[in-house]
C-alpha positions as CSV (number, residue, x, y, z in Angstrom):
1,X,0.0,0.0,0.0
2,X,1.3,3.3,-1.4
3,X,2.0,5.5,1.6
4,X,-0.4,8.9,1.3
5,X,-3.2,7.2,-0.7
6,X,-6.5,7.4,0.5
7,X,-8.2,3.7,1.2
8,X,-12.3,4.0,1.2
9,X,-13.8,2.6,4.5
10,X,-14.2,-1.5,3.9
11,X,-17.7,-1.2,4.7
12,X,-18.5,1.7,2.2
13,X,-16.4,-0.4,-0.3
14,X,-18.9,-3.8,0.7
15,X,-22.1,-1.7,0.3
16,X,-20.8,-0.4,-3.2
17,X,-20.5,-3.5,-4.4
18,X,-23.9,-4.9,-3.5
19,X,-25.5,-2.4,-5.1
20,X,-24.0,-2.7,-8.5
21,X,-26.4,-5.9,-9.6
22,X,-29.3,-4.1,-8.6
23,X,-28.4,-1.1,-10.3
24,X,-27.7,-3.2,-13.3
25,X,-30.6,-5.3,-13.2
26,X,-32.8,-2.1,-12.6
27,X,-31.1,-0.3,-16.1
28,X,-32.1,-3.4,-18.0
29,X,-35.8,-3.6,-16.9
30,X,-38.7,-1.4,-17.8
31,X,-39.9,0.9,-14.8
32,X,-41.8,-1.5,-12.6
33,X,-41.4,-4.7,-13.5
34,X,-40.1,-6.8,-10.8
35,X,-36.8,-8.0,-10.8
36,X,-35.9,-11.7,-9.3
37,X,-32.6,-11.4,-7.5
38,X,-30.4,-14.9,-9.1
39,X,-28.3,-15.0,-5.8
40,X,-31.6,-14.6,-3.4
41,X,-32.4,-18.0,-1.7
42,X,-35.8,-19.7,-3.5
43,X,-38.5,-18.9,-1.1
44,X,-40.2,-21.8,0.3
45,X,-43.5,-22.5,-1.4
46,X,-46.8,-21.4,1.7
47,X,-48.6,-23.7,3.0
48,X,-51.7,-21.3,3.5
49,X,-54.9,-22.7,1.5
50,X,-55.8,-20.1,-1.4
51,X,-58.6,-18.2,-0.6
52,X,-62.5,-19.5,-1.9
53,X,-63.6,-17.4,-4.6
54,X,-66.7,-15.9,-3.7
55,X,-70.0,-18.1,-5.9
56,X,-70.7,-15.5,-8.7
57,X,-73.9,-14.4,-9.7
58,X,-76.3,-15.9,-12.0
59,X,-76.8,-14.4,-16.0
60,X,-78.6,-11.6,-16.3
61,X,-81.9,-12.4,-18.8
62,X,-83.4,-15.4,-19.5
63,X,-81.5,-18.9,-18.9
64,X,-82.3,-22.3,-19.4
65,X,-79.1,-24.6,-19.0
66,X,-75.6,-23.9,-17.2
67,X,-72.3,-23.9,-19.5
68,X,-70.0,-24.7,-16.3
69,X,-69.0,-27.9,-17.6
70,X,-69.9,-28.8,-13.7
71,X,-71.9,-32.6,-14.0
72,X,-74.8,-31.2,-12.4
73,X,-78.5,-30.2,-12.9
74,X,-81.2,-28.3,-11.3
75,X,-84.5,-30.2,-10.7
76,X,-87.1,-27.5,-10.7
77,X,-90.3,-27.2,-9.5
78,X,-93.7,-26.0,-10.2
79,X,-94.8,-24.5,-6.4
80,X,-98.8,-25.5,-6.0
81,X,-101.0,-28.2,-5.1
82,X,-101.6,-30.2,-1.8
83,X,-98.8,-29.1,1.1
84,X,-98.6,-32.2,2.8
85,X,-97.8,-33.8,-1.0
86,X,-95.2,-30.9,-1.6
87,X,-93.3,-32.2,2.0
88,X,-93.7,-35.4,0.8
89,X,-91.9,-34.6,-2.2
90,X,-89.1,-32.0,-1.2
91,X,-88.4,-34.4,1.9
92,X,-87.5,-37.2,-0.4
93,X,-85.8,-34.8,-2.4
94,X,-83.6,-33.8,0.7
95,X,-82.9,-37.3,1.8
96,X,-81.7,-38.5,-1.4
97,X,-79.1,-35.5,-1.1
98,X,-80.9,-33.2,-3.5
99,X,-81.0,-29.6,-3.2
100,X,-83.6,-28.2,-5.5
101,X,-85.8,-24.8,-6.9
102,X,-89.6,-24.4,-6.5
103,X,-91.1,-21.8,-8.2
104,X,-94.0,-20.7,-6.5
105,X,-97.4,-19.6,-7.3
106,X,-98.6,-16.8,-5.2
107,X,-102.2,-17.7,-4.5
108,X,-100.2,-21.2,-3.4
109,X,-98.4,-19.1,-0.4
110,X,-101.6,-17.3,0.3
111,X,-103.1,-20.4,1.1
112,X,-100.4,-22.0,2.6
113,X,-98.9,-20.0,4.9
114,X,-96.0,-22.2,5.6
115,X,-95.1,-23.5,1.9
116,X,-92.0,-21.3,1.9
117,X,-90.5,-22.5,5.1
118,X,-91.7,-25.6,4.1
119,X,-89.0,-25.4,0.8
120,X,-86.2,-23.4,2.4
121,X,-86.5,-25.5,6.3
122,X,-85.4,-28.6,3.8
123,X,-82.3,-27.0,1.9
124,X,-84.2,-26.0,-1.3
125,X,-84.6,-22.5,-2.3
126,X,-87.6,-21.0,-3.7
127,X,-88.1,-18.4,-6.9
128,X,-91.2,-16.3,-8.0
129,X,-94.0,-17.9,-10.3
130,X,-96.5,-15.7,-10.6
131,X,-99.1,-15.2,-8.6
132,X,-102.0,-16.1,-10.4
133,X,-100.6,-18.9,-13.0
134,X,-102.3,-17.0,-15.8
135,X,-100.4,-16.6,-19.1
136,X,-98.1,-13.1,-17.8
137,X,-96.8,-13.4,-21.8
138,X,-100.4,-12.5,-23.0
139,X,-101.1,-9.9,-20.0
140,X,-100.3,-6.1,-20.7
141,X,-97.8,-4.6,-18.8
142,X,-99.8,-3.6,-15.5
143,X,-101.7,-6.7,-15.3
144,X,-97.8,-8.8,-15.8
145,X,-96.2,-6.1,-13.3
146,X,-99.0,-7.3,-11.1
147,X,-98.8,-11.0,-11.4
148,X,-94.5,-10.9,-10.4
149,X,-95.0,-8.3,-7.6
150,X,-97.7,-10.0,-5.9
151,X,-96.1,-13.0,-5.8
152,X,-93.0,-11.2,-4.8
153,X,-94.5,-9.7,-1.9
154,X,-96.0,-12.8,-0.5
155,X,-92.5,-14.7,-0.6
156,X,-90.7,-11.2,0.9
157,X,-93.3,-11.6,3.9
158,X,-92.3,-15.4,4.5
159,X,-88.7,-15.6,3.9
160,X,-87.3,-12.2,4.3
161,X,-86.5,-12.1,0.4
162,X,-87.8,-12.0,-3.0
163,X,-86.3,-15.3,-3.8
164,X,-83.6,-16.3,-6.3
165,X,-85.6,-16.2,-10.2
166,X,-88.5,-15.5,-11.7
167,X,-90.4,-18.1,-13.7
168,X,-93.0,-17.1,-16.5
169,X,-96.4,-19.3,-16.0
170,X,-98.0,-20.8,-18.8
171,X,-94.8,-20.5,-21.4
172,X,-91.6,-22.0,-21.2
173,X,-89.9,-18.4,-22.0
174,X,-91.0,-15.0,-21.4
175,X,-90.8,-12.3,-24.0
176,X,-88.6,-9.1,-23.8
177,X,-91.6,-7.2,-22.0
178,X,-91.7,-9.6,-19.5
179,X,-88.2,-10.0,-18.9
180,X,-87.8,-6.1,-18.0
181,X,-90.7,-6.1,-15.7
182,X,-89.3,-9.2,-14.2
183,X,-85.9,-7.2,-13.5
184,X,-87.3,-4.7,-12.7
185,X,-89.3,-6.5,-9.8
186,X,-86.0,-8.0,-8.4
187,X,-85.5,-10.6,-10.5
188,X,-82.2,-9.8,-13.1
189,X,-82.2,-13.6,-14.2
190,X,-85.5,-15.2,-15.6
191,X,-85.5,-19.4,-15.1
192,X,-86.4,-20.9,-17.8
193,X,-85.5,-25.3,-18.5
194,X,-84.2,-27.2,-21.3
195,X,-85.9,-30.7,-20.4
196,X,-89.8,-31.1,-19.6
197,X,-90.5,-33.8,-17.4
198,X,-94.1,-33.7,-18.5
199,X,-95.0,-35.5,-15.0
200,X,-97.8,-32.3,-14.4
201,X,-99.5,-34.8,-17.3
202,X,-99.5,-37.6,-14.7
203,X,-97.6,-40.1,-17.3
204,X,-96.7,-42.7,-15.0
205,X,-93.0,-43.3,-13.3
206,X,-91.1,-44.8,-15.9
207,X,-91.9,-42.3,-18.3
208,X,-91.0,-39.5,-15.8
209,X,-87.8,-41.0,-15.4
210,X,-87.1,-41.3,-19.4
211,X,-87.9,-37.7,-19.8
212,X,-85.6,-36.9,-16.8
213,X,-82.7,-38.8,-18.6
214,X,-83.0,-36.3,-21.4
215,X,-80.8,-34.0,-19.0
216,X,-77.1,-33.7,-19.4
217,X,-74.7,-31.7,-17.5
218,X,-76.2,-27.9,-16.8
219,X,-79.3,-28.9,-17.4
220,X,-82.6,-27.3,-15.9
221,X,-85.3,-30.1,-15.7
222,X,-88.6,-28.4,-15.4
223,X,-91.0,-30.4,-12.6
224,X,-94.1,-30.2,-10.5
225,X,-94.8,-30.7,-6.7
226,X,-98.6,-31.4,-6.7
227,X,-98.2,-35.1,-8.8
228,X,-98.4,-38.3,-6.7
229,X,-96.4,-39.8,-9.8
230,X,-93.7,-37.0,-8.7
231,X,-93.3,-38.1,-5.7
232,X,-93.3,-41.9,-6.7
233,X,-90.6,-41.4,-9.5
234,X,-88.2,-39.3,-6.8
235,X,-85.9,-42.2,-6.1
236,X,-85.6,-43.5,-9.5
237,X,-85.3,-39.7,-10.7
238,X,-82.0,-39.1,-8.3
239,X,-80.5,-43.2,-8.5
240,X,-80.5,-42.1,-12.3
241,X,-78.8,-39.2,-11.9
242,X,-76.3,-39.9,-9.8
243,X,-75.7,-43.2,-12.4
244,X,-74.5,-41.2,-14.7
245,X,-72.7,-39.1,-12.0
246,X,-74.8,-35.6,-12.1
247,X,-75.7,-34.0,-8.7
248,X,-78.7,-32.2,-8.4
249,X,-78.7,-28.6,-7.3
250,X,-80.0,-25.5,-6.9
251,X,-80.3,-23.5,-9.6
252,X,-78.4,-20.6,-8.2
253,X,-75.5,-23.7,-7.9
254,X,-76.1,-24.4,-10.9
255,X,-75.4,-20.9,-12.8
256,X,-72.7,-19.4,-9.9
């Protein structure tokens, strides 16, 4: 060492020379992208579960099957007819491990009081179908207002809610009109089905079961409460099903 020459501090010197690679790697990157660091230890992978993606919301407009690629369906039904039948048929529903909609018909809750804790006490949820089953495509627009709010009102007063979709009664889809009026009421997705069961027609079990199997994955079957047949074909309907490995589900399941 030359006598009179200045020697930096060693730890000024050390702290130099880290920062050269960063200040390298920084000149050769655009302004912020990250930089890996090639000498930095590989960081050891967490063990922390990745957070559950909140269920999104169903379509907005009319919907009849489920492009998930999920294998399940939605068994839907028609809400009316005898209560004690209904129980029958959502409690063999809920036992077979079946989580399904009922779309109910307002004068149904009026005189039922307890047909929509009847459907949500078993697991199932429950959608507006009119009030008065009459053919809301062929109403005018106060009389089809009418029909969705009334029946809106009366599942608001028993469950705390309007319920999850609106159903048209007397088509299987509703027009544009009806559609807007239905959103409009609280109801942004309307429920329509791509496979009748035809068992409102009282065709015996084996036939409901063959027009079941017309379902495939994403599927909406369309179905009634108020059949004895119904309730009869219910284990033959879900061992079917779950054959060809499709789970039942709601229909908000089903779309989310």
């Amino acid at each position: 060492m030359s006598v009179g020459k200045r020697v930096a501090p060693r730890r000024a010197v050390l702290g130099a020379a880290l920062a050269l690679p960063v200040l390298a790697a920084c000149s050769a990157t655009e302004p912020g992208t990250p930089v890996a660091n090639p000498q930095a230890p590989t960081p050891t992978p967490s063990t922390a579960p990745a957070p559950t993606a909140a269920p999104s919301a169903p379509p907005v407009g009319e919907v009849e099957r489920a492009t998930t690629g999920r294998p399940e369906v939605a068994l839907t039904f028609h809400g009316a007819g005898d209560l004690d039948l209904a129980r029958r048929v959502l409690t063999a529903l809920q036992q077979g491990g079946a989580a399904v909609t009922v779309l109910a018909v307002g004068t149904w809750l009026e005189q039922h009081p307890d047909a929509a804790k009847v459907v949500t006490g078993l697991g199932h949820e429950i959608g507006n179908h009119t009030y008065a089953h009459r053919d809301v495509d062929a109403l005018g627009a106060a009389a089809a207002r009418s029909e969705i709010e009334r029946c809106r009102d009366l599942i608001a007063a028993a469950t705390g809610g309007p319920g999850a979709f609106f159903r048209p009664s007397q088509s299987r889809h509703a027009t544009p009109e009806v559609i807007a009026l239905a959103a409009a009421a609280g109801y942004p997705t309307v429920l329509s089905y791509d496979v009748d069961s035809q068992d409102f027609t009282d065709p015996g079990v084996a036939a409901i079961r063959r027009n079941v199997a017309a379902a495939t994955a994403g599927s909406v079957v369309s179905m009634h409460l108020g059949h004895p047949g119904t309730l009869q074909a219910v284990p033959g309907v879900l061992a079917d099903l779950a054959a060809r490995g499709l789970t039942p589900v709601t229909a908000t399941r089903l779309f989310g």
